[in-house]
C-alpha positions, -999 to 999 in steps of 0.1 A, spaced: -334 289 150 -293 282 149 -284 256 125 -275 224 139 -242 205 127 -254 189 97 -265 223 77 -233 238 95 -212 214 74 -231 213 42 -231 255 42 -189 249 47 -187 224 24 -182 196 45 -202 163 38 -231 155 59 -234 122 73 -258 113 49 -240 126 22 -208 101 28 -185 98 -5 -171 62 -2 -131 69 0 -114 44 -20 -76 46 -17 -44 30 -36 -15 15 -21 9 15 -50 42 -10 -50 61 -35 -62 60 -58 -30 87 -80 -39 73 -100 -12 49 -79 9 71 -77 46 51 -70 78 61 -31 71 38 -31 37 11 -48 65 15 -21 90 9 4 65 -20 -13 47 -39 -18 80 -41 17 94 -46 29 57 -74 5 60 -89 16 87 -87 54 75 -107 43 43 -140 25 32 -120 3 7 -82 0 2 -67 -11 -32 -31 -32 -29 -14 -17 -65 7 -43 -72 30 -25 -99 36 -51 -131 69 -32 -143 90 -16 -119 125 -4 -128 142 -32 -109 150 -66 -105 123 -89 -91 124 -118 -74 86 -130 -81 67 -123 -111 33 -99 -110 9 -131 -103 27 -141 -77 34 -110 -53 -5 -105 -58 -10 -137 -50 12 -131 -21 -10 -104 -9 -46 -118 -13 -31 -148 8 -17 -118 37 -53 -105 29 -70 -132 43 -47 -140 69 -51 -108 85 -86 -106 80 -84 -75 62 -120 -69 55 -123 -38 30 -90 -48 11 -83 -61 -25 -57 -64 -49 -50 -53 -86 -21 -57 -103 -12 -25 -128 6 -11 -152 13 25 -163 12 57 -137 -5 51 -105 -29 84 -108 -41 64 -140 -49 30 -123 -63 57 -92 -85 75 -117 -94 39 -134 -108 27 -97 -123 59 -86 -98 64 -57 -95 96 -42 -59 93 -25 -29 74 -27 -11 57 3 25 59 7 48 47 39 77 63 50 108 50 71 131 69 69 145 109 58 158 92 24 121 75 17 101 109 23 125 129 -1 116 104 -26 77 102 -17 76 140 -17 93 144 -55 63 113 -63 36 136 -44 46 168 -64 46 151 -97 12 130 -85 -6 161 -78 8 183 -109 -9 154 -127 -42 149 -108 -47 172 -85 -79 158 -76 -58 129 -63 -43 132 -29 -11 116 -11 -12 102 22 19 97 38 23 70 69 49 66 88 60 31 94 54 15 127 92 18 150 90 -24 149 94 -25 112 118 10 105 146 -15 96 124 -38 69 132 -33 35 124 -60 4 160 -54 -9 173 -64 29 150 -91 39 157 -110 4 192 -113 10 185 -125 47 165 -154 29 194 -158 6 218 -164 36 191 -187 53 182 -159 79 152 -161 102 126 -142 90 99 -143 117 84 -115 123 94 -97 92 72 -116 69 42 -139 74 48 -176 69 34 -177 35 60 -149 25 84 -172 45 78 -203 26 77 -186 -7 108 -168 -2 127 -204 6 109 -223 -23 118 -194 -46 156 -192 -37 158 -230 -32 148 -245 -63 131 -213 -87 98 -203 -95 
């Protein structure tokens, strides 16, 4: 008697369906605010995944314009306004293969715009897998509606009193003119 598909992809080493590892995957940034590019990229992550964790990095080498709490916050808010089901968000500190390993993830999720973001992500990838190679990268390429989206770009368009719809949702909207209006 043949085998039928499920002993087929046990003997290749394929899961069976009843075998299913729950995929956990890391999104790793500072989000300094979360734009409707980090959105794009977090949905069809989510979608490839049975839970999707925001990393919302504490101490990036740059200049931010909200603190740790608050671009988390920022996120659970998009979270719910997007009805992203099987999404969360932890802030971190340290590498992100740590925080990956501390939340059983098997992948992180990058996005790429543009030639200069990919040589970047690729350098992260290499280093990411010669430190856990049981950890992989997934790269996703932004959505052509939000190529032009940075944090750096759309922060300075908020400075200059800029319309901002459709880059950001309104929470990120109101939080960007409260922000650079009277502080935080």
């Amino acid at each position: 008697m043949p085998p039928d598909d499920a002993s087929r992809g046990a003997a290749q080493g394929r899961a069976t369906p009843s075998e299913h590892k729950r995929l956990v995957a890391v999104y790793p940034g500072s989000f300094d605010p979360v734009h409707r590019g980090h959105i794009d990229i977090a949905k069809r992550a989510a979608a490839l995944v049975d839970e999707l964790i925001i990393a919302v990095y504490a101490t990036p080498n740059k200049k931010l314009l909200f603190s740790t709490d608050k671009r988390a916050d920022l996120w659970r808010k998009t979270i719910a306004e997007e009805e992203l089901a099987n999404v969360r968000v932890e802030p971190f500190e340290g590498l992100v293969i740590d925080f990956a390993r501390s939340v059983a993830a098997q992948s992180i999720v990058r996005g790429l715009r543009a030639v200069t973001d990919f040589e970047l992500e690729f350098q992260q990838a290499l280093m990411n897998r010669k430190l856990a190679p049981e950890i992989e990268t997934i790269m996703i390429v932004t959505d052509l509606r939000y190529l032009f989206i940075s944090a750096t770009l759309l922060k300075e368009v908020a400075r200059l009193h800029g319309d901002l719809d459709g880059i950001v949702t309104n929470t990120v909207a109101a939080a960007l003119k409260k922000r650079l209006s009277i502080g935080e």
